[in-house]
C-alpha positions in Angstrom: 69.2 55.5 91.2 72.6 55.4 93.4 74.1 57.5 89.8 71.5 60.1 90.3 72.4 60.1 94.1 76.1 60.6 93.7 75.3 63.7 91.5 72.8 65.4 93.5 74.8 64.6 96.9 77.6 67.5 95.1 74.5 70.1 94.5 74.5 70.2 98.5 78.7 71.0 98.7 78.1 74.9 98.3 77.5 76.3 101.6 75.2 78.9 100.7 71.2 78.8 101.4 70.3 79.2 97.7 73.0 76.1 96.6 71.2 74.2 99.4 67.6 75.3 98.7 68.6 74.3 94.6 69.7 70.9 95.4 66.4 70.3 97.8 64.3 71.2 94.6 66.1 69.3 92.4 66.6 66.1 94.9 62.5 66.6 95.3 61.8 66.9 92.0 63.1 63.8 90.5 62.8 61.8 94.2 58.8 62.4 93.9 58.4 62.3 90.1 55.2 63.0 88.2 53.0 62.0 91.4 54.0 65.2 93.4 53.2 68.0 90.5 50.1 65.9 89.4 48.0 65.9 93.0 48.9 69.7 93.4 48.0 70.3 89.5 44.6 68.6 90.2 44.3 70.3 93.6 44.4 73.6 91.7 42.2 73.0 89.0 39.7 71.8 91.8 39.8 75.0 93.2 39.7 77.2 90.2 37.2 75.3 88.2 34.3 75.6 91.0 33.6 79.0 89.0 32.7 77.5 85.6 32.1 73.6 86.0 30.2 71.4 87.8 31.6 69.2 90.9 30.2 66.4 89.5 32.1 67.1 85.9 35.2 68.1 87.5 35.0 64.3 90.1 34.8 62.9 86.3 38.4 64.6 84.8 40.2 64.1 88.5 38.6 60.3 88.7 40.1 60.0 85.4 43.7 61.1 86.2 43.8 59.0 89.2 42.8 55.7 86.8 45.1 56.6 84.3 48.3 56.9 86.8 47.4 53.8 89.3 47.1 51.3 86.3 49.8 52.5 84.2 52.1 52.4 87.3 50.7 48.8 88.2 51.0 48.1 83.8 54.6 49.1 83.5 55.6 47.7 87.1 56.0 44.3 85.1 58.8 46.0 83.1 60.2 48.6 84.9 62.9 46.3 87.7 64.0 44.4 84.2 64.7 47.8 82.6 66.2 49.2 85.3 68.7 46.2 85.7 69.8 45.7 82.1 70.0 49.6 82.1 72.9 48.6 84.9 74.3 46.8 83.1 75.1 48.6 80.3 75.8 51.1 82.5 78.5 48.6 84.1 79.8 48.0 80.8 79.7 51.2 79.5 78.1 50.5 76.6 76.6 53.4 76.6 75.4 52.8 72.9 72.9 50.3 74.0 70.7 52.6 76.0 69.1 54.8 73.2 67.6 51.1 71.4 66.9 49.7 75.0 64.8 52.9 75.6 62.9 52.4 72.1 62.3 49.3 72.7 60.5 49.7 76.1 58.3 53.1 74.7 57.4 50.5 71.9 56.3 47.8 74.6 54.6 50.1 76.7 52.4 51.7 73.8 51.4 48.2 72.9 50.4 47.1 76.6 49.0 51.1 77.9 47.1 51.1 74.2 45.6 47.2 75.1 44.7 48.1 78.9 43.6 52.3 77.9 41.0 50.3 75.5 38.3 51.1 78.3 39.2 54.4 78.2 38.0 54.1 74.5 34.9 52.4 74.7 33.4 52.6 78.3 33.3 56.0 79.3 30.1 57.7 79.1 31.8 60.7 77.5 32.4 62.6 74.0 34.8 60.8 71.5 37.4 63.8 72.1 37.4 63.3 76.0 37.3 59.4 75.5 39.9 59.7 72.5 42.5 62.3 75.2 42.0 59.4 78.1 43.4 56.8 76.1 46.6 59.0 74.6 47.0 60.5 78.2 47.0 56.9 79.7 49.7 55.9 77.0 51.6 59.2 77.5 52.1 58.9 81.5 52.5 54.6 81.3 55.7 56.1 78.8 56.8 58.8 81.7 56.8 55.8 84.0 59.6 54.1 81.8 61.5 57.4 80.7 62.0 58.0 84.8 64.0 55.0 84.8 66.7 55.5 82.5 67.3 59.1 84.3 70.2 57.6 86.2 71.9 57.7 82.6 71.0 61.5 82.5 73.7 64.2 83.9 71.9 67.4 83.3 69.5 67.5 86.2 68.3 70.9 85.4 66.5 70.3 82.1 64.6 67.1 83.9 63.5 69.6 87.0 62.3 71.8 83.8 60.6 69.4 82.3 58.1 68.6 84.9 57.9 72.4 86.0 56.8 73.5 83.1 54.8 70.4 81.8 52.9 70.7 85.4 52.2 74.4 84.1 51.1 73.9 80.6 48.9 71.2 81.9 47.7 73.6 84.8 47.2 76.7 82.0 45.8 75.0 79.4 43.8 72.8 81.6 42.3 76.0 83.1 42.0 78.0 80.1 40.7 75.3 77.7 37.7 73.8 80.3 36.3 77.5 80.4 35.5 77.5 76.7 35.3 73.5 75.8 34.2 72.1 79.3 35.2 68.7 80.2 36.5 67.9 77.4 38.9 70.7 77.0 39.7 70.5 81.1 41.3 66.7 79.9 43.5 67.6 76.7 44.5 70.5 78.6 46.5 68.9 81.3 47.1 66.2 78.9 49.2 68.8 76.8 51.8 69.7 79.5 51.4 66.1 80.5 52.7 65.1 76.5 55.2 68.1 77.3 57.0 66.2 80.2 57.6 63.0 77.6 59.0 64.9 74.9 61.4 66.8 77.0 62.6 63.5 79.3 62.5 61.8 75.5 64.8 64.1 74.3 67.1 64.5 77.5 68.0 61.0 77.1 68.6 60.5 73.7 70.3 64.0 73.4 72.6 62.4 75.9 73.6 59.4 73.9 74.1 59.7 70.2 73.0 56.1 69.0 69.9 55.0 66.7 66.7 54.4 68.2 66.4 50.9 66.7 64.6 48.8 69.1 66.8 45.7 70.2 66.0 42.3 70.8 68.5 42.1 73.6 66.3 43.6 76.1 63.4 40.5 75.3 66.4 37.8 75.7 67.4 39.6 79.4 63.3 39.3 80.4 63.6 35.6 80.1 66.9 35.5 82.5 65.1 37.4 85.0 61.3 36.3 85.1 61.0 37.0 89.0 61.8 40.9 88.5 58.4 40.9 85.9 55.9 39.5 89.0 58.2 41.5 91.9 57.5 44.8 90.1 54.0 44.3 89.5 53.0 42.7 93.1 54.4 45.8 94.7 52.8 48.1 92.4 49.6 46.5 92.7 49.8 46.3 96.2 50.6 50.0 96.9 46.8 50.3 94.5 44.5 47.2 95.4 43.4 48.5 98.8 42.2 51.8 96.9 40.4 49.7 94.1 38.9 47.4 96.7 37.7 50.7 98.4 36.5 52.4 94.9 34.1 49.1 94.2 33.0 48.0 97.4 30.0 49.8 99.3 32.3 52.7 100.4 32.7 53.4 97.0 30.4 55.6 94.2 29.5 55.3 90.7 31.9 58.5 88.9 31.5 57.5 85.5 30.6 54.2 83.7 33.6 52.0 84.6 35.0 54.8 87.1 34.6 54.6 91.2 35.7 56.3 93.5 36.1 56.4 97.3 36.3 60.2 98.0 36.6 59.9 101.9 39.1 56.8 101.6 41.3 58.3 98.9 41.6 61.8 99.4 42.8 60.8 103.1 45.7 58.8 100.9 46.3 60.8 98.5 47.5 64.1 101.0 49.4 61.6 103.2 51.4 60.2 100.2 52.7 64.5 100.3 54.5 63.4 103.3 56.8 61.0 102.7 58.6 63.4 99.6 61.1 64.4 102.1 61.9 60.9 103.2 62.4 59.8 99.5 64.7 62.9 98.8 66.8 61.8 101.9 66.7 58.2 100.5 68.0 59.4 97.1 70.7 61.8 98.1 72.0 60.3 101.6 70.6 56.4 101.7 71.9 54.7 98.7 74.4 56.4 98.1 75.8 55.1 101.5 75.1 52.0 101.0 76.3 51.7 97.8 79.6 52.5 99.1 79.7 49.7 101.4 78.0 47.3 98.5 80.6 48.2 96.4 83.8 47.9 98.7 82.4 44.2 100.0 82.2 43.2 96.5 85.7 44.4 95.3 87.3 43.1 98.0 85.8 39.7 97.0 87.0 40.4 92.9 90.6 41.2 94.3 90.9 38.6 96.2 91.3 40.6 99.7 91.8 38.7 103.2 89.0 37.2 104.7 89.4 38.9 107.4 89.2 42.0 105.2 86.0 40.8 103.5 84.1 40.0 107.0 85.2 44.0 108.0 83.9 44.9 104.7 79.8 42.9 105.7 80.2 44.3 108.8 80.1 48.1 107.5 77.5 47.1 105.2 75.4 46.2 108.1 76.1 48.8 109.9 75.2 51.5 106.9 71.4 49.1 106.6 70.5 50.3 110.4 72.2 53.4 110.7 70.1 54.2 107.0 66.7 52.7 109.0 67.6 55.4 111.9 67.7 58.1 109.7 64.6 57.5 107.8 63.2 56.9 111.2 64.3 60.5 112.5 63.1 62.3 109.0 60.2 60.6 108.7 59.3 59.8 112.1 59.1 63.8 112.6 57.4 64.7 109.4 55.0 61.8 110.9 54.4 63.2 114.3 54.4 66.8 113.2 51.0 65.7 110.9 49.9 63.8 113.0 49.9 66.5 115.5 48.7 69.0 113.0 46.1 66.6 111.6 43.1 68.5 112.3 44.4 71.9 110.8 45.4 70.3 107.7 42.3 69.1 107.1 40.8 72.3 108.0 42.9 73.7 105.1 42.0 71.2 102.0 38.5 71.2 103.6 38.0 67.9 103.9 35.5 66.0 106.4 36.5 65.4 110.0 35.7 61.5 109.1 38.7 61.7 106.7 40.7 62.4 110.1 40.6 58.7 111.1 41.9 57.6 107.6 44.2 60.2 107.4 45.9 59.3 110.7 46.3 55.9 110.0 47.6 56.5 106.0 50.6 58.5 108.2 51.7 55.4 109.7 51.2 53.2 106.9 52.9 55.5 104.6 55.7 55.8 107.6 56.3 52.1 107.3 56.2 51.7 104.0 59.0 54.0 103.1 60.9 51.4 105.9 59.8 48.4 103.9 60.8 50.1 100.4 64.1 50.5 101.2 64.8 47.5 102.5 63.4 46.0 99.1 65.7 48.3 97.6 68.9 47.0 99.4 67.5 43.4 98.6 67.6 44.8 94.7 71.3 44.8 95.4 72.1 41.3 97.2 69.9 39.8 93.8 68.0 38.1 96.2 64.8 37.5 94.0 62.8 34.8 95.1 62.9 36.7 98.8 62.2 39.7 96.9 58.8 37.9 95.2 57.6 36.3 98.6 57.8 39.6 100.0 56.1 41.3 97.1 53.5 39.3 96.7 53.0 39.1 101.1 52.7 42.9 100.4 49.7 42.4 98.0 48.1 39.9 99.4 47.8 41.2 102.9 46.8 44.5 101.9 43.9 43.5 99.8 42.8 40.7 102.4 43.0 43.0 105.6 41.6 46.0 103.6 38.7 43.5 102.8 38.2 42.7 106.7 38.4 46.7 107.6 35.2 47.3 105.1 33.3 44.5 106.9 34.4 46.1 110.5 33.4 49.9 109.7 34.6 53.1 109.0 36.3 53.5 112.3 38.5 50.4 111.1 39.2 52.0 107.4 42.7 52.2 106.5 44.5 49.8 109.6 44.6 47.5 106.3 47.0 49.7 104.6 49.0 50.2 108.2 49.2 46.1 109.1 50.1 45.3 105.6 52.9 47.4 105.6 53.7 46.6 108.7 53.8 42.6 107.9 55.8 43.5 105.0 58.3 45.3 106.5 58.8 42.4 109.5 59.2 40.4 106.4 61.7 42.7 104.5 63.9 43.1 107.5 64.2 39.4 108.7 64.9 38.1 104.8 67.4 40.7 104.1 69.0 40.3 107.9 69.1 36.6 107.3 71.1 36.9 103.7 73.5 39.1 105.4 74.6 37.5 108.4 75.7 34.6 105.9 76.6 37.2 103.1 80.0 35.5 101.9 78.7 32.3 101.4 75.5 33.4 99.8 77.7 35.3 97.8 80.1 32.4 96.6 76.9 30.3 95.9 75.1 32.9 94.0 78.1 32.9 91.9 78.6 28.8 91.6 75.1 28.5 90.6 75.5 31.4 87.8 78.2 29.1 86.1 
């Protein structure tokens, strides 16, 4: 996302206070994706539909949402690092041709895999055919949003992707509203599922409008998964594990019955869900400031290596890129750290506000630190992305999953006063993990370098 970096970092060159407040908009917008405008979207609808529907109809339509986005995220996680790195590559070798079929070719596998895994969505729910029949496209239509957001580093018109999800979020908000008052459930569903199909068509047309190519699907794309196997298992460990303490809460004892298949843990997740709000502004700092450092420094060490610089050149070169890995980890830590302390300060009143249980205030508390050290940990995977370091990048993955569903686990058996130091410890671990692998590969970066390349041949 470094390409998308580099282009929003010249929205913030105009020193004027609407140029700034355009570039924060835009910067949030694509930073945060469809997660931000879908928990306000559903926050609204909560409140307006208390007129005309029941609570317990309305848990069913947000229940479903949340499904639909955690499993197609975790579904399309085994694609999306593999995409993302052949997209690089072209990218590299401008062959910008190859993107259009590359893109057809991963909507084509995701509508095979969301259609196989949305089959519950079909069958299960205790539902009418239409509501059942919306699920399943919706879960296909969002798994497909998830793939399009990758290949917006190919994009350079920013405004018509900040369009895309302001208006999709409003059709789906709208329609959503206007359609539940006369068709109920039902209608609440294909209503947000509307703007939701709204958002795909527009990012589907951004990117192919950008490169004039057939839409063939290519066999290239299946021949670069088999290179890269580790990138399939890295992406769905960390999606999983950013879900499986949430699913363990939805179908343990904290949990309820929503809806046939459907469980929920309304005093675990909605304690989440708000504290996932904060870390937006650490994510547009990452996109606009982080990475594109680095990237700087990645890409100076490595072409001083191509041409064949002094050594002594090279060495300067892995010092700056260490120094760009800390000084990045300090200023998440400031931006962050103070978004972190001014909730957690404020915890009580923001509650208050989305009137929601004083209980929630112990989850709530703890989902701030986790969430804190998470957006650590996730950058650091991110600057392991570069070095290639996979089989680092799976242990650390799959230490993420596996600590988070077996300390979440041991927090249900110790009580509600222990719920969520599962989420906090795991990413904790997994950070402590991050850090020492990617601080081990760079104090011996040159030779890891000249190995990595020995070993290609």
């Amino acid at each position: 996302m470094a390409g998308i970096g580099f282009h929003l970092r010249k929205l913030f060159k105009p020193d004027t206070f609407i140029d700034n407040l355009r570039a924060v908009v835009y910067s949030g917008t694509i930073a945060s994706g469809p997660i931000f405008f879908s928990i306000i979207c559903l926050a609204l609808l909560g409140f307006l539909s208390k007129a005309y529907m029941e609570p317990e109809e309305f848990n069913i339509f947000s229940v479903t949402v949340v499904y639909i986005f955690a499993f197609s995220l975790i579904a399309t996680g085994t694609t999306q690092l593999v995409l993302s790195r052949y997209l690089s590559d072209l990218i590299y070798e401008k062959d910008y041709l190859g993107i259009a079929p590359t893109l057809s070719t991963a909507l084509v596998f995701t509508l095979i895999i969301q259609a196989v895994f949305g089959l519950p969505f079909l069958f299960w729910l205790n539902a009418d055919f239409f509501y059942r029949f919306t699920a399943f496209g919706l879960f296909i239509i969002v798994g497909s949003i998830w793939q399009l957001m990758v290949f917006l580093s190919a994009v350079k018109n920013f405004t018509s992707i900040v369009w895309a999800f302001f208006i999709g979020v409003l059709i789906s908000f709208v329609l959503g509203y206007v359609l539940a008052r006369y068709f109920g459930l039902s209608g609440l569903l294909h209503g947000y599922a509307l703007g939701q199909f709204t958002i795909f068509l527009v990012l589907l047309w951004r990117v192919v409008s950008e490169f004039n190519s057939p839409l063939r699907p290519t066999m290239a794309v299946l021949v670069f998964i088999k290179k890269l196997p580790a990138l399939i298992f890295i992406g769905l460990f960390y999606n999983l594990g950013i879900w499986i303490d949430k699913i363990i809460f939805w179908y343990s004892n904290a949990g309820e019955r929503i809806d046939s298949f459907l469980f929920a843990s309304s005093l675990y997740d909605n304690a989440m869900y708000l504290a996932y709000m904060t870390i937006i502004p650490s994510y547009t700092y990452f996109l606009v400031k982080v990475e594109t450092s680095f990237y700087n420094y990645f890409r100076s060490f490595f072409q001083a290596i191509l041409t064949k610089e002094p050594l002594s050149s090279i060495e300067e070169k892995k010092t700056a890129i260490a120094s760009s890995v800390r000084e990045s980890l300090v200023g998440l830590f400031k931006v962050q750290g103070l978004v972190t302390l001014l909730c957690l300060f404020y915890s009580d009143e923001i509650l208050t506000t989305f009137h929601m249980s004083h209980l929630s205030i112990i989850i709530f508390e703890k989902a701030l630190v986790a969430l804190f050290l998470q957006m650590l940990a996730l950058t650091l995977l991110i600057f392991m992305m570069y070095f290639d370091i996979r089989k680092d990048l799976l242990v650390v993955s799959g230490l993420f999953v596996f600590t988070n569903a077996v300390l979440s686990l041991l927090t249900l058996e110790l009580g509600i006063s222990f719920y969520g130091y599962g989420y906090v410890f795991a990413n904790l671990i997994t950070l402590s993990a991050a850090f020492w692998y990617l601080n081990r590969h760079l104090k011996n970066l040159e030779y890891n370098t000249f190995m990595h390349q020995v070993r290609q041949m």
